[in-house]
DOKOL-345791 format. One line per field, with one value per residue (C-alpha): residue number from 0; residue in one letter; y, x, z. Coordinates in steps of 0.25 Angstrom, whole numbers, padded with zeros to 4 digits, always signed. Layout:
N
n [NUM;...]
res [A;...]
py [Y;...]
px [X;...]
pz [Z;...]
END
This chain:
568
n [0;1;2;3;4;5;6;7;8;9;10;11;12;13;14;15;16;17;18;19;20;21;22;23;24;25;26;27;28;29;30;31;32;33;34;35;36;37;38;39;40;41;42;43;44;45;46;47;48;49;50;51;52;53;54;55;56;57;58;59;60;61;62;63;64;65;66;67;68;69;70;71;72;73;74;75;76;77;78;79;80;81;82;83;84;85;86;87;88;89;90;91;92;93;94;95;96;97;98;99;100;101;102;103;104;105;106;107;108;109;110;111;112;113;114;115;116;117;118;119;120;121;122;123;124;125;126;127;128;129;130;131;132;133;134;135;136;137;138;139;140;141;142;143;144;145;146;147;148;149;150;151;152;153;154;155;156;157;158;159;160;161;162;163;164;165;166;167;168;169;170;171;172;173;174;175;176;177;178;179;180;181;182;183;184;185;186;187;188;189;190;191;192;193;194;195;196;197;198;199;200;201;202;203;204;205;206;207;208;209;210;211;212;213;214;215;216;217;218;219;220;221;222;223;224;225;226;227;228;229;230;231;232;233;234;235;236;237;238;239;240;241;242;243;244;245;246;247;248;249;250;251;252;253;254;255;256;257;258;259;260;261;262;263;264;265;266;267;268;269;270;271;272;273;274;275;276;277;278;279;280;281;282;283;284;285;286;287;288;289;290;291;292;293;294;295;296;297;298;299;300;301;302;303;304;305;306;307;308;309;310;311;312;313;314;315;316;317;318;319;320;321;322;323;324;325;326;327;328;329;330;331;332;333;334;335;336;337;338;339;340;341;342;343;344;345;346;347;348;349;350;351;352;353;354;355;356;357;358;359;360;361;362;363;364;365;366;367;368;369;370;371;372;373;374;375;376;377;378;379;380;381;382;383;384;385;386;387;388;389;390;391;392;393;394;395;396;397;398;399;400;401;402;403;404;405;406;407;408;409;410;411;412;413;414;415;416;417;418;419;420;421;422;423;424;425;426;427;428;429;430;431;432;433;434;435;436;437;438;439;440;441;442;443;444;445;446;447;448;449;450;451;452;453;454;455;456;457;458;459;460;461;462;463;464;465;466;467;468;469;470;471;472;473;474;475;476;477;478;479;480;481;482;483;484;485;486;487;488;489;490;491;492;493;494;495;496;497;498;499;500;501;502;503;504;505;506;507;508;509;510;511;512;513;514;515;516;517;518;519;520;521;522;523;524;525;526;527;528;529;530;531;532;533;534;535;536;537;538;539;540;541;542;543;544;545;546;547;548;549;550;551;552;553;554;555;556;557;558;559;560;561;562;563;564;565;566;567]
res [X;X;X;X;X;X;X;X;X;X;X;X;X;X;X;X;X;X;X;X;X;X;X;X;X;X;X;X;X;X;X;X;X;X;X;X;X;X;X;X;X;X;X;X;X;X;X;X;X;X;X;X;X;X;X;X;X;X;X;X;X;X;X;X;X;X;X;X;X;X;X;X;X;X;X;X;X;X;X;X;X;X;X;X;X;X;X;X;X;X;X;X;X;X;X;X;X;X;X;X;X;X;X;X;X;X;X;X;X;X;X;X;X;X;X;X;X;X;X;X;X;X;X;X;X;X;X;X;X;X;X;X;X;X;X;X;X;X;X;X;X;X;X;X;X;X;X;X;X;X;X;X;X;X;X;X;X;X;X;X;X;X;X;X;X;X;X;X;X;X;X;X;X;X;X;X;X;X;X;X;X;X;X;X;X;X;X;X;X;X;X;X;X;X;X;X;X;X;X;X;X;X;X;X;X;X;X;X;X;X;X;X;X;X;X;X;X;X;X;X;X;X;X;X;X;X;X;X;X;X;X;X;X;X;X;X;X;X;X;X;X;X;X;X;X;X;X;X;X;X;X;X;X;X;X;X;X;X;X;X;X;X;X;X;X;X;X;X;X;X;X;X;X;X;X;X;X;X;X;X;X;X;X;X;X;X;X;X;X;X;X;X;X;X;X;X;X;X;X;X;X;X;X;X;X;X;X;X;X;X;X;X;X;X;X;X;X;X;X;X;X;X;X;X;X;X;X;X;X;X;X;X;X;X;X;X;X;X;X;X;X;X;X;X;X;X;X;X;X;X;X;X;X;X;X;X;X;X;X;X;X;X;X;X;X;X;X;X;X;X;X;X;X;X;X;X;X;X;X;X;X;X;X;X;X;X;X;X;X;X;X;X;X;X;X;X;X;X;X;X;X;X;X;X;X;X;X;X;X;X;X;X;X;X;X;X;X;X;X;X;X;X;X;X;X;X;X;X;X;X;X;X;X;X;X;X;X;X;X;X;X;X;X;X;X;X;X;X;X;X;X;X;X;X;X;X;X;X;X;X;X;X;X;X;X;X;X;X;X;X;X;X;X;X;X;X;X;X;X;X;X;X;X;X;X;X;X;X;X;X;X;X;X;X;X;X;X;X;X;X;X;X;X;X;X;X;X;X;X;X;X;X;X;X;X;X;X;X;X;X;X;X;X;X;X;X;X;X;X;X;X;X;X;X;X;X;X;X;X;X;X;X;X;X;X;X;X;X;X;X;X;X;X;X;X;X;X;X;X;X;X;X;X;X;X;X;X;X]
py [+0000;+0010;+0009;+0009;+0018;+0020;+0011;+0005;-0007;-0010;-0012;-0022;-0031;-0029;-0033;-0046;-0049;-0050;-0059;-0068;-0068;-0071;-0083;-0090;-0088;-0094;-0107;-0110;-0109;-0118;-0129;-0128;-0132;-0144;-0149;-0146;-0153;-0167;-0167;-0164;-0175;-0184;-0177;-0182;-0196;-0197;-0192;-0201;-0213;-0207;-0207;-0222;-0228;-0222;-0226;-0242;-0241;-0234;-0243;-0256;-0249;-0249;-0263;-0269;-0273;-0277;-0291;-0296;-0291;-0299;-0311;-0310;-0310;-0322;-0328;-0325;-0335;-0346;-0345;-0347;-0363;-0366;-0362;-0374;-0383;-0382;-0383;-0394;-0399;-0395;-0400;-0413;-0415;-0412;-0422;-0432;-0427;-0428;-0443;-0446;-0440;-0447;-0460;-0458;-0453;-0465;-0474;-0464;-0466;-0481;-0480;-0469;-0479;-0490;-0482;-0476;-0491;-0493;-0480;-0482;-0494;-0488;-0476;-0487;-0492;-0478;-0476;-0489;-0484;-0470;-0476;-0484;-0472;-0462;-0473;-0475;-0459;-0458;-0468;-0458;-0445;-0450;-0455;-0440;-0433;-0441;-0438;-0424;-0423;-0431;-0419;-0408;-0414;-0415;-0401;-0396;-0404;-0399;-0384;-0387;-0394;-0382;-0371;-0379;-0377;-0363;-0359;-0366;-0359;-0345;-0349;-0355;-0341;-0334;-0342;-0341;-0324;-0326;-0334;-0324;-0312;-0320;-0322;-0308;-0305;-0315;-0311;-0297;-0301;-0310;-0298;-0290;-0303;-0302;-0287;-0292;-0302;-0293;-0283;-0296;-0299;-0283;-0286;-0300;-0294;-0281;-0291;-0299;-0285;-0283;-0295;-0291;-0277;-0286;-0288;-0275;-0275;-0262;-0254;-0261;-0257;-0241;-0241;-0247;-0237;-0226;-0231;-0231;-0215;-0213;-0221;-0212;-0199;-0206;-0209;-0194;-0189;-0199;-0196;-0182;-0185;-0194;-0183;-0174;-0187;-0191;-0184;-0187;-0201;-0213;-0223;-0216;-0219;-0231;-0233;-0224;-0232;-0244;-0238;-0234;-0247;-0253;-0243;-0248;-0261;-0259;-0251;-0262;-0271;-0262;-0264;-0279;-0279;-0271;-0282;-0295;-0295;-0309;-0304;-0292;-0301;-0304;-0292;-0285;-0292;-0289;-0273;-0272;-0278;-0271;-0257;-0262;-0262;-0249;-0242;-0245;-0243;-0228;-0226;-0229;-0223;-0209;-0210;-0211;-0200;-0192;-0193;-0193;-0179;-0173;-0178;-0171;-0160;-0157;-0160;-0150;-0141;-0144;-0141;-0130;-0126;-0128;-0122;-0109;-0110;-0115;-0103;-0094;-0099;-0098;-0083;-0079;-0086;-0078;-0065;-0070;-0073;-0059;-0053;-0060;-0057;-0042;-0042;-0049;-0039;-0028;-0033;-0034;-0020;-0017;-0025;-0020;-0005;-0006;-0013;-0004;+0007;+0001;-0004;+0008;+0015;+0004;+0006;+0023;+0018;+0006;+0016;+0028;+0019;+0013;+0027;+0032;+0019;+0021;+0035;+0030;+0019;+0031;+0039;+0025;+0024;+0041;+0038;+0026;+0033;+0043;+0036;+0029;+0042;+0046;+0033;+0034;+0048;+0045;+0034;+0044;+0054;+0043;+0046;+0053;+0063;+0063;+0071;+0063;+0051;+0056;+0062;+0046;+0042;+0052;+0047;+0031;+0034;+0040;+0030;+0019;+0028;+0028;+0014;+0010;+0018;+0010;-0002;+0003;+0007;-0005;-0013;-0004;-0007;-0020;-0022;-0015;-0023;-0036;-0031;-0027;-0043;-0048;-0040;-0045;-0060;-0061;-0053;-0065;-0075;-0070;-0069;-0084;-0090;-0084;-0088;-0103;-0103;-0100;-0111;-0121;-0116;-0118;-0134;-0136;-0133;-0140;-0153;-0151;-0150;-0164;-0170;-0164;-0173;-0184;-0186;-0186;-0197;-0205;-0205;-0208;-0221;-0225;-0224;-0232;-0244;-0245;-0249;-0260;-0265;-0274;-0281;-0284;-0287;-0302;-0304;-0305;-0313;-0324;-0323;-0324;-0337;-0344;-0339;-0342;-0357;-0358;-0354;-0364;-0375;-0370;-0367;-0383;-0388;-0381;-0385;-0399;-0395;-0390;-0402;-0411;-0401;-0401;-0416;-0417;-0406;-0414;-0424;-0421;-0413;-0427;-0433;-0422;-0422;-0438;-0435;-0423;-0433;-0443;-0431;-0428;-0443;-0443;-0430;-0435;-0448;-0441;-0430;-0442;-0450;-0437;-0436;-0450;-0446;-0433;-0441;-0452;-0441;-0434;-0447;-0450;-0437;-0436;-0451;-0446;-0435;-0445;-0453;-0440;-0436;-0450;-0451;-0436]
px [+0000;+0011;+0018;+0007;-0001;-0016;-0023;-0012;-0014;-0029;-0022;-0013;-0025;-0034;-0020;-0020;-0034;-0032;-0021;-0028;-0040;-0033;-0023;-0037;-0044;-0033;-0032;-0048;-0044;-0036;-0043;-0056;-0049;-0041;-0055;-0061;-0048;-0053;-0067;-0065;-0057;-0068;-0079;-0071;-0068;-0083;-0089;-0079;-0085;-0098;-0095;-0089;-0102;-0110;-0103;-0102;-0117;-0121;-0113;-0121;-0132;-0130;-0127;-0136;-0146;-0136;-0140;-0127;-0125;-0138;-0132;-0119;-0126;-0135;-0122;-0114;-0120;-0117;-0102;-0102;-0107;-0095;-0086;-0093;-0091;-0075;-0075;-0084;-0074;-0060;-0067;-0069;-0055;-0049;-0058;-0053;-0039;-0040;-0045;-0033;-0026;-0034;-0031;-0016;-0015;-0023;-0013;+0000;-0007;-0006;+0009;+0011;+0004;+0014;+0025;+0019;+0021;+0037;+0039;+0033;+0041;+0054;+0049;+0050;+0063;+0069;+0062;+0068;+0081;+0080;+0079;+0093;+0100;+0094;+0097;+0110;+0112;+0107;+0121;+0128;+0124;+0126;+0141;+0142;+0137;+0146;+0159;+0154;+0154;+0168;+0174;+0168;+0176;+0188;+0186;+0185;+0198;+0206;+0200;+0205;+0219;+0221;+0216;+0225;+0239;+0236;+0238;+0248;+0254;+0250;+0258;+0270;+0268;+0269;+0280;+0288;+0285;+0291;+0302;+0306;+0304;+0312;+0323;+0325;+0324;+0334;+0345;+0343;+0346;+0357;+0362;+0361;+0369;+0380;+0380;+0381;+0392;+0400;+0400;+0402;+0413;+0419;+0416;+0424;+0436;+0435;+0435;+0447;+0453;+0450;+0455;+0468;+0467;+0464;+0478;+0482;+0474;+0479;+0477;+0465;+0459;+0465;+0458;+0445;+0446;+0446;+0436;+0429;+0431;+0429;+0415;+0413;+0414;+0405;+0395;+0395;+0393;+0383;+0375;+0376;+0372;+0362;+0356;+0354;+0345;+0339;+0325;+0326;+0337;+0330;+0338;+0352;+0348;+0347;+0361;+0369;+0362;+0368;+0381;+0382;+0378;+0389;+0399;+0395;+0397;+0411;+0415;+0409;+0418;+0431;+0428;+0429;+0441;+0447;+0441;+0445;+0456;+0452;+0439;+0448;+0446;+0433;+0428;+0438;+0432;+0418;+0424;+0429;+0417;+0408;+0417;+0416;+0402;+0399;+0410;+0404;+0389;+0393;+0399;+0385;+0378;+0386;+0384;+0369;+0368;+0376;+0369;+0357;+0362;+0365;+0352;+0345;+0354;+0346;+0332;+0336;+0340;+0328;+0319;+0327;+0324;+0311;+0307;+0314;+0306;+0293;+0295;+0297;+0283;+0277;+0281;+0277;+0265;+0263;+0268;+0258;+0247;+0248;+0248;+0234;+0230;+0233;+0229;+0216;+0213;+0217;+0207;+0197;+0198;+0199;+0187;+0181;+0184;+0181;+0168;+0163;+0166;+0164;+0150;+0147;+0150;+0140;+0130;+0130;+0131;+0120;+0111;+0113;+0110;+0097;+0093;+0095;+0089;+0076;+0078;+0078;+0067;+0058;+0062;+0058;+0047;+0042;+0044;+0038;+0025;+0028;+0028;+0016;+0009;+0014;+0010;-0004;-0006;-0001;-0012;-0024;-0019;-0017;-0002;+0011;+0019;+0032;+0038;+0033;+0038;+0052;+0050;+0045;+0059;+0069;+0064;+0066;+0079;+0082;+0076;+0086;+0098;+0095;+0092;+0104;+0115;+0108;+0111;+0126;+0129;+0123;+0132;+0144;+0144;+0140;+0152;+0162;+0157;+0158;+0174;+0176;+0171;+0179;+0194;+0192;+0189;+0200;+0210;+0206;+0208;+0221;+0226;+0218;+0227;+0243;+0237;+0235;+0247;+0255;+0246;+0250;+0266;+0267;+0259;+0270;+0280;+0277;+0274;+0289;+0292;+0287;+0290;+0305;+0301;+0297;+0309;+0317;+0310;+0312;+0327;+0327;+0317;+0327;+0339;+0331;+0327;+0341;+0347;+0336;+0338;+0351;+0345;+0332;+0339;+0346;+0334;+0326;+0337;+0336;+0319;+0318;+0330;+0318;+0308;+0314;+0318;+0304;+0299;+0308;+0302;+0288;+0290;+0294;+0283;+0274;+0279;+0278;+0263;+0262;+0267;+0259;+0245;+0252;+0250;+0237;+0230;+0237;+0230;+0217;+0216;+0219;+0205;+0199;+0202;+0199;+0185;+0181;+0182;+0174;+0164;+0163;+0162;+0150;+0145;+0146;+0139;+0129;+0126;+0126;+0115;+0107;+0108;+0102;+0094;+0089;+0086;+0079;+0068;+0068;+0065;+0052;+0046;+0047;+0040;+0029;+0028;+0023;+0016;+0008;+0005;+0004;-0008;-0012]
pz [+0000;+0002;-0010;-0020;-0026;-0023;-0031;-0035;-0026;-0031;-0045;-0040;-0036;-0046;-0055;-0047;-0046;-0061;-0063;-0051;-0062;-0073;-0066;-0061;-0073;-0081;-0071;-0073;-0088;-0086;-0076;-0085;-0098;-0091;-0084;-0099;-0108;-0099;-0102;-0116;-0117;-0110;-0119;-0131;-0126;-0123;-0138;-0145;-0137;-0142;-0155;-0156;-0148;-0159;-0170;-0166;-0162;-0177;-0183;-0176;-0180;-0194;-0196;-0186;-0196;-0207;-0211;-0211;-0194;-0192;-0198;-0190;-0179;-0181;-0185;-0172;-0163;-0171;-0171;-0156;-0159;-0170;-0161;-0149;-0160;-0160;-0146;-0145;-0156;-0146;-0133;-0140;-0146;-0132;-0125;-0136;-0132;-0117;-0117;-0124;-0114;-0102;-0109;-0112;-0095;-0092;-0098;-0091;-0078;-0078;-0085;-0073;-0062;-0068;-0064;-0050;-0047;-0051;-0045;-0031;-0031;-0035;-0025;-0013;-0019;-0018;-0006;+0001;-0006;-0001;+0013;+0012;+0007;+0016;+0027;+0023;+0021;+0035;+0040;+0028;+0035;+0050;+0044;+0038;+0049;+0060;+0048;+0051;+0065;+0065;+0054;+0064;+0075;+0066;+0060;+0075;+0079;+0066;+0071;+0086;+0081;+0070;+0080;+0092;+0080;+0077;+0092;+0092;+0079;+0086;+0098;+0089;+0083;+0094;+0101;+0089;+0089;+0103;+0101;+0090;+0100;+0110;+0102;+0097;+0112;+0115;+0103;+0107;+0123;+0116;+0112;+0124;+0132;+0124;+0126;+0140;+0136;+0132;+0143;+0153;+0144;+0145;+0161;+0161;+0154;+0166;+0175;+0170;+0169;+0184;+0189;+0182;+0192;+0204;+0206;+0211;+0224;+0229;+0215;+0213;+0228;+0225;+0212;+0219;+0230;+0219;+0213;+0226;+0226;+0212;+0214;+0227;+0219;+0206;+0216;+0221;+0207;+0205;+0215;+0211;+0198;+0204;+0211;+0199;+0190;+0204;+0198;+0183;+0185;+0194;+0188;+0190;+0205;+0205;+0196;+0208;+0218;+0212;+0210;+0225;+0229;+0219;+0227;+0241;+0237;+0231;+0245;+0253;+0243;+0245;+0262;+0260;+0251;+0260;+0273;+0266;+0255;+0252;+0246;+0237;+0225;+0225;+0229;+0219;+0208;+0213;+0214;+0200;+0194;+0202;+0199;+0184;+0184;+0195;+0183;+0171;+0178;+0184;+0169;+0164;+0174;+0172;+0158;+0160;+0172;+0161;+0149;+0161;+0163;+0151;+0147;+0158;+0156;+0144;+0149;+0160;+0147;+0141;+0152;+0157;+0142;+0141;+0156;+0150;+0138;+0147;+0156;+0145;+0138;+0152;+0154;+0140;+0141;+0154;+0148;+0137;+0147;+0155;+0142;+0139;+0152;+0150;+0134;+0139;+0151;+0141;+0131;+0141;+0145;+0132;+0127;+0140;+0137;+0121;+0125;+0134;+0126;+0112;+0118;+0123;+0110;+0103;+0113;+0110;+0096;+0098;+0105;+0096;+0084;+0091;+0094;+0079;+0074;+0084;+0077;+0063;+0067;+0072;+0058;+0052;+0057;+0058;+0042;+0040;+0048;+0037;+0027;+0030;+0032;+0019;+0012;+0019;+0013;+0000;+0000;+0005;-0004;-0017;-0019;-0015;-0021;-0027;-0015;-0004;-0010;-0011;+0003;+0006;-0001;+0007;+0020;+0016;+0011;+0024;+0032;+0024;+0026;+0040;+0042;+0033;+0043;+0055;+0049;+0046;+0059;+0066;+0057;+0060;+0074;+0072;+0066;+0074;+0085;+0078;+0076;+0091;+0097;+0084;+0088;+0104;+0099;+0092;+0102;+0113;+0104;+0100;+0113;+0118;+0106;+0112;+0126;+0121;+0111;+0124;+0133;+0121;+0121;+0136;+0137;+0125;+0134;+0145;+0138;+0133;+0147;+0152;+0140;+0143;+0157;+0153;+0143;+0155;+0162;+0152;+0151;+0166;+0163;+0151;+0159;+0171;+0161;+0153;+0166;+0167;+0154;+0156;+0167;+0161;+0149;+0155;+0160;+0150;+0142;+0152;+0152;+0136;+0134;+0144;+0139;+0124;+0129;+0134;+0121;+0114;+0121;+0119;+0105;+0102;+0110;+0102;+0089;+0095;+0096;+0083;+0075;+0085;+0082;+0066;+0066;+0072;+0064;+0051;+0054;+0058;+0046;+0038;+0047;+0042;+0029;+0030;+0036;+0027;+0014;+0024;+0024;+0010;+0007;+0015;+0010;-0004;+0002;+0006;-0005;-0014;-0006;-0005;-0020;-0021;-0011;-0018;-0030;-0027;-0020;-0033;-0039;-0028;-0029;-0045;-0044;-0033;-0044;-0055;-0047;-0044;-0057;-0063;-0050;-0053]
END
């Protein structure tokens, strides 16, 4: 209504009440000839059925009184009778026919009860035969059945005997797997012995060498009471030494332990040599062997405590090392830390501070917006009471004039300027927001991703650390199970010969077994062979007397079938 014209509007419906006319009319149109189309062609159906009933009727008509219809149809009945003549003449021939017939089954009958006789005989005889072979096929099944049971027993015996030598073979297997491992163990043991062997035979020609020193007592006892100092002053440092491993070194304990009580005993020997210079000899000899072996056993041991300590040396280097570098992470990350503490605070504040005075910008700004867009939405709606004012004048009045249309113009496109720069500085602070909460986001995630690169630096750090530890507790383990190894080692030589013995003799009474289980197994297969061709003799038996059997039935019921038709 606003935008039209007056009158304009009742134009419009007349125009659509038109075309409404003219689309209905055009769909009758179009039913009414469809309807009209079928009942033409019914109409059409119907006259030319007309037209031929008239036609065959005016034709009858004409030649109803034609004398020659009117002898055709005195003439029609009696073509009936000729045709009850041939019959009578057909029914007669096939009488003659079928008594020929009956005379000719007559005489088959009795040549058919001829044979019935001879049949039922032989029937009886096959019948009285049927009984001997079934009764005889009864003993044949009974033999088959018990030749069965016997093959299943044999079978299961062959299962159990072959079963019984594939244990066995497993455990010959596994016997020859460990008589192979056994071996290797005792060649590689051999080889350890004459490692032994030749350091006994380094020690005997030592002791030959010592009995040579025997001579000179008196030398002999200064040298041995220099070694008692010597061994006094080692003793010192190897406690010394002791006392610096005691934390990361258990089994250097124990190998000073030993050597102290090795020293006691040669002092304690040194007081009865001095007692009794009867028992010199022998005590020397248990002296120099026992000074052999506490030499070369403190030679060892000092090697080991020195590699021992220049190996801790370095730990101690690389833990000294890695504390410096540990500590230096720690008070970077701490620096770092207090620097994230203060970079936060400062953040806070100044989020705190930008916020406050940022949203108090934004809310002057939000509520000077809100009052010019409660400004523009009263301008808004003053003009759109204007214009409908304007519009309902106009439509008393019948029009507008060009001037109060442009006047309608100016104040629309002011209105859209207005709303537009709304719009604009809504979205401007919209926007500048949306940047503000972006810039602090990603401030705190940046400072959250050094604090956790320097949380990562300092676990890596400390894992080097125990690491570092644990390498050095595994030195001191090696070192303790090296010097239980030689002890273990003749041990286990002496174990394995018994056990490889032991194996031996096991090993030959199982093959003993074998060949026995060989044997056996040889030569049940050779009664099982025997009885499967026993069986299969009986199976052909039998298939064969079925046969016979199947036959001489076909050959009943065929004759009970004869005797049924020949009766029938």
């Amino acid at each position: 209504k606003v935008f039209f014209k007056a009158g304009l509007l009742g134009l419009l419906e007349e125009m659509r009440d038109d075309k409404l006319a003219q689309l209905i009319t055009r769909t009758q149109a179009r039913c009414r000839g469809f309807l009209m189309r079928v009942e033409y062609k019914k109409m059409v159906e119907r006259r030319e059925s007309i037209f031929c009933i008239q036609y065959n009727v005016r034709s009858f008509m004409n030649v109803k009184h034609w004398p020659w219809m009117k002898l055709f149809f005195k003439i029609k009945p009696l073509l009936k009778s000729a045709e009850s003549e041939k019959e009578m003449a057909n029914m007669k021939e096939e009488f003659e026919k079928t008594k020929e017939e009956l005379a000719k089954s007559e005489a088959k009958r009795k040549e058919l009860e001829e044979k019935m006789v001879a049949l039922l005989q032989e029937k009886n005889d096959l019948q009285l035969q049927v009984q001997a072979e079934a009764d005889s096929l009864a003993d044949a099944e009974e033999r088959c059945d018990q030749l069965i049971k016997n093959k299943i027993q044999l079978e299961a015996k062959i299962k159990e005997a072959t079963e019984r030598a594939e244990d066995e073979e497993e455990i010959n297997a596994e016997l020859t797997a460990k008589k192979r491992k056994l071996e290797d163990e005792c060649s590689e043991l051999k080889k350890d012995i004459d490692d032994l062997e030749l350091t006994l035979a380094k020690v005997e020609k030592e002791k030959h060498a010592t009995e040579n020193k025997v001579k000179n007592l008196t030398e002999e006892m200064a040298a041995l009471d220099e070694t008692i100092a010597k061994l006094t002053k080692e003793k010192k440092a190897l406690q010394e030494a002791h006392q610096q491993t005691l934390d990361d070194l258990q089994v250097e304990e124990d190998k000073v332990n030993t050597l102290t009580k090795a020293k006691t005993k040669l002092e304690q020997q040194v007081d009865d040599l001095e007692g009794s210079l009867e028992q010199e000899k022998k005590m020397r000899m248990d002296l120099e062997r026992a000074k052999r072996k506490l030499e070369g056993d403190l030679k060892l041991s000092h090697d080991s405590i020195m590699d021992l300590e220049n190996d801790k040396q370095q730990l101690d280097e690389k833990l000294k090392k890695k504390d410096f570098e540990i500590s230096q992470i720690q008070s970077k990350i701490e620096d770092e830390q207090a620097l994230g503490m203060q970079l936060q605070k400062k953040i806070k504040e100044l989020q705190a501070s930008l916020c406050s005075a940022r949203i108090e910008e934004l809310e002057e700004e939000i509520e000077a917006e809100r009052t010019s867009r409660a400004k523009a939405e009263k301008h808004r709606a003053d003009l759109s009471r204007e214009l409908e004012e304007i519009s309902e004048r106009l439509e008393e009045a019948g029009g507008a004039t060009a001037a109060q249309i442009d006047m309608n113009k100016k104040r629309e496109a002011e209105f859209q300027k207005m709303r537009r720069d709304l719009e604009e500085a809504t979205l401007q602070h919209e926007a500048t927001a949306a940047a503000l909460r972006k810039k602090h986001a990603d401030s705190t995630a940046e400072l959250g991703e050094q604090i956790d690169n320097l949380q990562r630096v300092k676990q890596k750090l400390e894992k080097e650390k125990s690491e570092l530890k644990m390498e050095i507790d595994d030195l001191a383990s090696n070192m303790e199970s090296v010097s239980k190894a030689k002890a273990n080692l003749e041990k286990m030589c002496r174990t394995l010969e018994d056990q490889l013995s032991e194996i031996k003799t096991k090993e030959e009474q199982d093959q003993r077994t074998i060949n026995d289980l060989n044997t056996h197994r040889a030569r049940l297969q050779t009664e099982a062979g025997e009885y499967s061709r026993q069986v299969e003799e009986k199976d052909a038996l039998i298939s064969q007397l079925s046969r016979g059997k199947q036959g001489f039935t076909q050959q009943i019921e065929e004759l009970k079938r004869h005797l049924d038709e020949e009766v029938k």
